[in-house]
C-alpha positions as CSV (number, residue, x, y, z in Angstrom):
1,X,0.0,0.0,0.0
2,X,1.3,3.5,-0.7
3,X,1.9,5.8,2.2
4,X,0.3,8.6,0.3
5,X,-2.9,7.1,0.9
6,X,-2.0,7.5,4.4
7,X,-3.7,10.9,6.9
8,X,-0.9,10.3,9.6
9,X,2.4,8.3,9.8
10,X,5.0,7.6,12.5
11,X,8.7,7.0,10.4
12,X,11.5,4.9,12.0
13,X,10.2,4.4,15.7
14,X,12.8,2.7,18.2
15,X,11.5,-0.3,19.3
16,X,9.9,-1.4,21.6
17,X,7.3,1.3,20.9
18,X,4.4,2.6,22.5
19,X,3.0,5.6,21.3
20,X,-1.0,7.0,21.1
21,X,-2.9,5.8,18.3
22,X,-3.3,9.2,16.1
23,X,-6.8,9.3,15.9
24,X,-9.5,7.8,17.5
25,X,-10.0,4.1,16.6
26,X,-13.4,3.6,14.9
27,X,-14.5,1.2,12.7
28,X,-13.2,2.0,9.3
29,X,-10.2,3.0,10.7
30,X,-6.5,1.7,9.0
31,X,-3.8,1.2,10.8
32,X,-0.6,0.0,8.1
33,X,2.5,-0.9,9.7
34,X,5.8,-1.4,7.4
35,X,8.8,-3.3,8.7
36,X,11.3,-6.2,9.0
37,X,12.0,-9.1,10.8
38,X,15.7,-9.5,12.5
39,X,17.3,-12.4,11.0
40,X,17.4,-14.6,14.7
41,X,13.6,-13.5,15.4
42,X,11.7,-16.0,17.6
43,X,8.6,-13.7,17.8
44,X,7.4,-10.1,17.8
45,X,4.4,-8.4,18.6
46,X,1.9,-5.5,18.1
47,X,-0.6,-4.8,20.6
48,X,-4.0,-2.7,20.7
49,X,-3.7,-1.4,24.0
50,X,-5.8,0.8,26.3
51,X,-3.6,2.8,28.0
52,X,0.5,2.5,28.3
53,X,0.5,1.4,32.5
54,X,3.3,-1.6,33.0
55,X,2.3,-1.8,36.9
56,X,-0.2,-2.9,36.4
57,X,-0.2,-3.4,32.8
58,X,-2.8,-2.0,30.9
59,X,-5.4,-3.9,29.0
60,X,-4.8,-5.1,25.8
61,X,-7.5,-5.2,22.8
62,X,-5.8,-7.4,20.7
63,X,-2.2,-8.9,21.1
64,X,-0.9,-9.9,17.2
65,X,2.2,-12.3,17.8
66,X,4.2,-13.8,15.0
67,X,5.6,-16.9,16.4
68,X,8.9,-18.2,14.4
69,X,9.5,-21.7,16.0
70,X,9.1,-24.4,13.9
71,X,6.5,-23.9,10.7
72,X,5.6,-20.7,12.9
73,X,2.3,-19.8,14.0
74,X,0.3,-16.2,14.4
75,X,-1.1,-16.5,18.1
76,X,-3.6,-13.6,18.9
77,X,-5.3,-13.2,22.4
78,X,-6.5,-9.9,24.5
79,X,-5.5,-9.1,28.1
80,X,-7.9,-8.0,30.9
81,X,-7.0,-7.4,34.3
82,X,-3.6,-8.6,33.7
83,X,-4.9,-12.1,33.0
84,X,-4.9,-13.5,29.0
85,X,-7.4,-15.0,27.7
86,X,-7.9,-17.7,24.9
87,X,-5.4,-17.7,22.1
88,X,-6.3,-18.1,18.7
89,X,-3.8,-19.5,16.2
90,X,-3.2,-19.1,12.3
91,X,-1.1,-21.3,11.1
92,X,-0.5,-19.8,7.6
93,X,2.6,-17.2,8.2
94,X,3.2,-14.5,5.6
95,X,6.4,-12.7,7.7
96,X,9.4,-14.7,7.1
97,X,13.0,-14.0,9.3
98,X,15.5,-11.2,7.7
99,X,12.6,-10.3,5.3
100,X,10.7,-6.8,5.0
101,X,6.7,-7.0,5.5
102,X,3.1,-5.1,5.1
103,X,0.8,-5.6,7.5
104,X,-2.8,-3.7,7.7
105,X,-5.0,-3.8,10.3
106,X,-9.0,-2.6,9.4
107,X,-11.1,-1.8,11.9
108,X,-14.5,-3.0,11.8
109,X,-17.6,-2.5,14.0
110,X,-17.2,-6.3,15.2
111,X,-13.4,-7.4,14.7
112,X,-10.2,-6.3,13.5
113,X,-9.7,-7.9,9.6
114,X,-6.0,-8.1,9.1
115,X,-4.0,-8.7,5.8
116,X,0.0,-9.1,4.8
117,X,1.4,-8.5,1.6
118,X,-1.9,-8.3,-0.3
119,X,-3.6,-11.6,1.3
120,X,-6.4,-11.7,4.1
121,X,-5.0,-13.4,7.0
122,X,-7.5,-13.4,10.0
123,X,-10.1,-11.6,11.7
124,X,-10.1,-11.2,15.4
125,X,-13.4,-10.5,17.3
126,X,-13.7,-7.7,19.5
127,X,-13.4,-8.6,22.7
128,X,-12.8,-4.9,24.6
129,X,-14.8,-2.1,23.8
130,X,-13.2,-0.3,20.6
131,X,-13.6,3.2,22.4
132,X,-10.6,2.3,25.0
133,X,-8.3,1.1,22.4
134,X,-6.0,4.6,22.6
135,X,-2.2,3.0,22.3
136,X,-0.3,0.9,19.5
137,X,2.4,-1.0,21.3
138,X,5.3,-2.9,19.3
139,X,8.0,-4.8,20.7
140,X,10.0,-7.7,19.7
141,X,12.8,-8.8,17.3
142,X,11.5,-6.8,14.4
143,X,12.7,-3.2,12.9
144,X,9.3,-0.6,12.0
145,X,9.8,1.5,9.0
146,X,6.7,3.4,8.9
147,X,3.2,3.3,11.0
148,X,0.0,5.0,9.0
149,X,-3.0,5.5,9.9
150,X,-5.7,6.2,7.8
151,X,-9.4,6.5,8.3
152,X,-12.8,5.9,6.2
153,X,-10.5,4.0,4.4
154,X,-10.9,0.9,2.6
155,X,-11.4,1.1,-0.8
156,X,-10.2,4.5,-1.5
157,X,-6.7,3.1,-0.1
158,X,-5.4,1.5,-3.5
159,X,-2.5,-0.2,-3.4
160,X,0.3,0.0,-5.9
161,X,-1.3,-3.2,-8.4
162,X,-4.7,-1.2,-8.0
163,X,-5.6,0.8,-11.1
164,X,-5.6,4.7,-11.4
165,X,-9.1,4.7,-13.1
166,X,-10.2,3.3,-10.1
167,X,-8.3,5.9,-8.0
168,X,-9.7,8.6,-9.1
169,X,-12.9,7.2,-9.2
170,X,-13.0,6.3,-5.3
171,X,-11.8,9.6,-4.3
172,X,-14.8,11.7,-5.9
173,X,-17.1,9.1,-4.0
174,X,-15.3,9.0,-0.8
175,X,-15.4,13.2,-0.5
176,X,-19.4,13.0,-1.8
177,X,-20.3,10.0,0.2
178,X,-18.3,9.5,3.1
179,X,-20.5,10.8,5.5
180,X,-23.5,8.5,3.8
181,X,-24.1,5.7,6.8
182,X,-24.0,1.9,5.8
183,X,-27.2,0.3,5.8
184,X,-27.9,-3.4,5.8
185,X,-29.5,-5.0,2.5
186,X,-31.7,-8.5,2.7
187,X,-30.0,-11.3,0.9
188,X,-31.5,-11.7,-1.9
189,X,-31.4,-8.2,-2.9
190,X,-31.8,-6.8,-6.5
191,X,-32.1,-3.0,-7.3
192,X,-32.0,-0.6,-10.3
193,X,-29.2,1.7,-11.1
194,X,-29.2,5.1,-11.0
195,X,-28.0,4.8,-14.4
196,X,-27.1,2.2,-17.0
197,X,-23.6,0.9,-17.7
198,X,-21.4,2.8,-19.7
199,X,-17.8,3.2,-20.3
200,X,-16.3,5.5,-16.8
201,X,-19.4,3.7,-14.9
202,X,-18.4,2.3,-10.8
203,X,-20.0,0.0,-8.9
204,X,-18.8,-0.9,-5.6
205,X,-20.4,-4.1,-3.3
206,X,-19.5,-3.9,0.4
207,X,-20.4,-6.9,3.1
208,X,-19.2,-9.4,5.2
209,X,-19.1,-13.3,4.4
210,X,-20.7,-15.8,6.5
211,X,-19.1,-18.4,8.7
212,X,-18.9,-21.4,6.6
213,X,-20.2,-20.1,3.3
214,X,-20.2,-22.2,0.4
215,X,-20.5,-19.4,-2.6
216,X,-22.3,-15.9,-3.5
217,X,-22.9,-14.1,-6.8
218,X,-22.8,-10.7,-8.0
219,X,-25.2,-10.3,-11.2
220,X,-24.9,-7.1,-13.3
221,X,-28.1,-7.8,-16.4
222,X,-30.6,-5.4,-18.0
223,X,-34.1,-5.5,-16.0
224,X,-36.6,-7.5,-17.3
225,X,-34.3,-9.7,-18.9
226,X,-33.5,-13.6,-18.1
227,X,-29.9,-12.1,-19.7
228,X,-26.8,-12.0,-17.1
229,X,-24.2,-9.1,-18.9
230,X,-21.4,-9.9,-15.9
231,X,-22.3,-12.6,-13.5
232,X,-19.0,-13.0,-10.1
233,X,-19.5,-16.0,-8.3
234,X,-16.9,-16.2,-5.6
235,X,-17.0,-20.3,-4.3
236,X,-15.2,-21.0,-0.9
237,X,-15.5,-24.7,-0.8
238,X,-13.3,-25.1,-3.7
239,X,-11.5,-21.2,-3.6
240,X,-12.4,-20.4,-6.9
241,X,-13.7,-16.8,-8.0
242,X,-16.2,-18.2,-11.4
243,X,-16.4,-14.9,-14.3
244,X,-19.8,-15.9,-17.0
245,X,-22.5,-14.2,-19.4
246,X,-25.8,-15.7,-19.4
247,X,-27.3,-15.1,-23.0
248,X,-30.0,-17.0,-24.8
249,X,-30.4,-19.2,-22.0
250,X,-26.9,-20.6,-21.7
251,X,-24.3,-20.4,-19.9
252,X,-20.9,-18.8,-21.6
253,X,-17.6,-20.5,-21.1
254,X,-16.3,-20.0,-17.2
255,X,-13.4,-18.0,-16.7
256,X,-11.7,-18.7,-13.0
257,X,-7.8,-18.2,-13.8
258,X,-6.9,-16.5,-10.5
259,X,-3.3,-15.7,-9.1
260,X,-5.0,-15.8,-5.8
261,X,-8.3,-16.7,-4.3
262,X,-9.0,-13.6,-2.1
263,X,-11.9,-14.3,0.0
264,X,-12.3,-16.0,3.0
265,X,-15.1,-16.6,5.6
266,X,-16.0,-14.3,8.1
267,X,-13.9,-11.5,5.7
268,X,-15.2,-7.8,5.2
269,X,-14.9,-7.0,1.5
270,X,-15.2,-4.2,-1.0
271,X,-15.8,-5.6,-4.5
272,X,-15.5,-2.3,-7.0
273,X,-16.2,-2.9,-10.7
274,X,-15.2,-1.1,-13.2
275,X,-16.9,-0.7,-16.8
276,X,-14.7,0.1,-19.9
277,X,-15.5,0.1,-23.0
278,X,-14.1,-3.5,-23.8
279,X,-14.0,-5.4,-20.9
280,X,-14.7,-4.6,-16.8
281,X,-12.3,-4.4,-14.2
282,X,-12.2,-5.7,-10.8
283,X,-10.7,-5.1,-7.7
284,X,-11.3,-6.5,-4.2
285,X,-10.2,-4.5,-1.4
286,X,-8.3,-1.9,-3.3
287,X,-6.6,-4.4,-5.3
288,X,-6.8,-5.0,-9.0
289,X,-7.7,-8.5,-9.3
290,X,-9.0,-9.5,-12.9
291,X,-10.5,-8.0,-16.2
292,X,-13.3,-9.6,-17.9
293,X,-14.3,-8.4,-21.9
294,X,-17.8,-7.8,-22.6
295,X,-19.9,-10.3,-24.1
296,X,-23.3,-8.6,-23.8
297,X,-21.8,-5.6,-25.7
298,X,-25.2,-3.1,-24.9
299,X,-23.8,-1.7,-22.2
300,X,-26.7,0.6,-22.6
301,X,-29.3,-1.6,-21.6
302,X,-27.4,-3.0,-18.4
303,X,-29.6,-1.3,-15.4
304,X,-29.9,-3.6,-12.8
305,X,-27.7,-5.5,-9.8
306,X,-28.6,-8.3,-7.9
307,X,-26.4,-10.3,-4.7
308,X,-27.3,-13.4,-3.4
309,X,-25.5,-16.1,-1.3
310,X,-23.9,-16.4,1.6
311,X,-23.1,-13.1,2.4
312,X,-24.4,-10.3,4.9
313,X,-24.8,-6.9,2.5
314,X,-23.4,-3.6,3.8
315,X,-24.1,-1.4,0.7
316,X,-24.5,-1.2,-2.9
317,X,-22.7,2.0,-4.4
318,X,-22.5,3.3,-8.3
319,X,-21.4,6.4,-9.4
């Protein structure tokens, strides 16, 4: 992620570091931390914390521990009244010893969602109130480049593989609609555009999948029509993101060629498409992911979204 994206930044803190969070920590809040890990790391550690006391110590939100021994292991936990509570392990580990790292932490009304070099990694439920979370603590065999914090951030925070269409796009919506609430959408949920597709056209998807979801689809069609112009269908069982047209009732030939898979359950994500004038393209939380050409080329006539799945619906955005 580029640091330009970024409202505040701390450069080359000595560690270990505690310092006040810049800001005050509210769901859509970013908090992106640059670094490295020494070459003889056995752990290191970032902590949430509410307050800075050592005697006694003072709470902490969330504790996010890169364990080295072995295949190594990401251990998180939270601290109250000087007592830990129940860890929860990842066992997939993205920071490697002697090597530099990204790691982003988003805030969300229920749980932190945290990601390292462009991959989801975990979410951590909130288990302290978010409005005593004032301190970032870091300590450990690790060096810290840069600390950013950013805020209302997600999608307009691109990251260098994001596209600059899609840039400049976000940040006319973000200074128009920022102050706009989320609402909650039922599942199904179909609605009309404010206008039809054309070449420049946004649309943005933000929500949450559900604990053990098997697959969800996002259906760009005109109304009225059995026609499906662009029809995403994200599958977890088997991690693969499927791209088809639905004309003359058939099916088109799937396209699923990935580099990644980037969803996961319980994830928060912001699915922006963009329409140009041969093909859309993609992006899933501020990263370009795919392009797809058109094959219902009456881009015109394309009015209409619909979501379904398993998926909880934040909001439905196009601009």
């Amino acid at each position: 992620m580029s640091d330009d994206g970024l409202h505040r930044t701390i450069l080359d803190p000595i560690i270990p570091y505690v310092g006040s969070i810049l800001g005050s920590l509210e769901p859509g809040a970013m908090i992106v931390i640059h670094g490295s890990v020494a070459h003889n790391a056995d752990r290191f550690q970032i902590d949430f914390q509410c307050g800075s006391s050592t005697k006694p110590r003072s709470d902490v939100a969330f504790h996010f521990n890169p364990r080295f021994k072995g295949s190594g292991v990401l251990v998180c936990n939270t601290l109250q009244n000087e007592k830990w509570g129940w860890e929860e392990k990842t066992y997939e580990m993205p920071f490697k010893k002697g090597k530099p790292f990204e790691v982003i932490f988003l805030v969300l009304p229920n749980k932190f969602q945290v990601s390292s070099g462009g991959k989801h990694l975990l979410t951590y439920k909130h288990r302290i109130n978010l409005e005593r979370i004032d301190t970032l603590g870091i300590s450990g065999m690790v060096q810290i480049s840069t600390i950013g914090f950013a805020y209302h951030a997600l999608a307009s925070q691109s990251t260098s593989l994001a596209l600059s269409a899609m840039n400049s796009s976000l940040s006319s919506m973000n200074s128009s609609q920022a102050s706009n609430e989320s609402l909650n959408f039922e599942i199904p949920y179909t609605s009309i555009l404010p206008k039809a597709l054309s070449p420049g056209t946004t649309v943005v998807v933000k929500g949450e999948i559900c604990k053990n979801a098997k697959s969800f689809a996002i259906n760009l069609k005109p109304s009225g029509s059995r026609d499906i112009a662009l029809h995403l269908n994200p599958r977890m069982k088997s991690k693969v993101f499927v791209r088809n047209t639905y004309l003359y009732d058939s099916w088109g030939e799937e396209e699923r060629q990935l580099r990644e898979f980037p969803f996961f359950s319980d994830m928060y994500f912001e699915i922006l498409i963009y329409c140009e004038a041969h093909q859309y393209k993609v992006a899933v939380n501020g990263q370009h992911l795919l392009e797809y050409k058109h094959r219902f080329k009456d881009l015109a006539k394309i009015n209409e979204i619909s979501v379904h799945g398993d998926v909880q619906l934040h909001d439905v955005r196009s601009w």
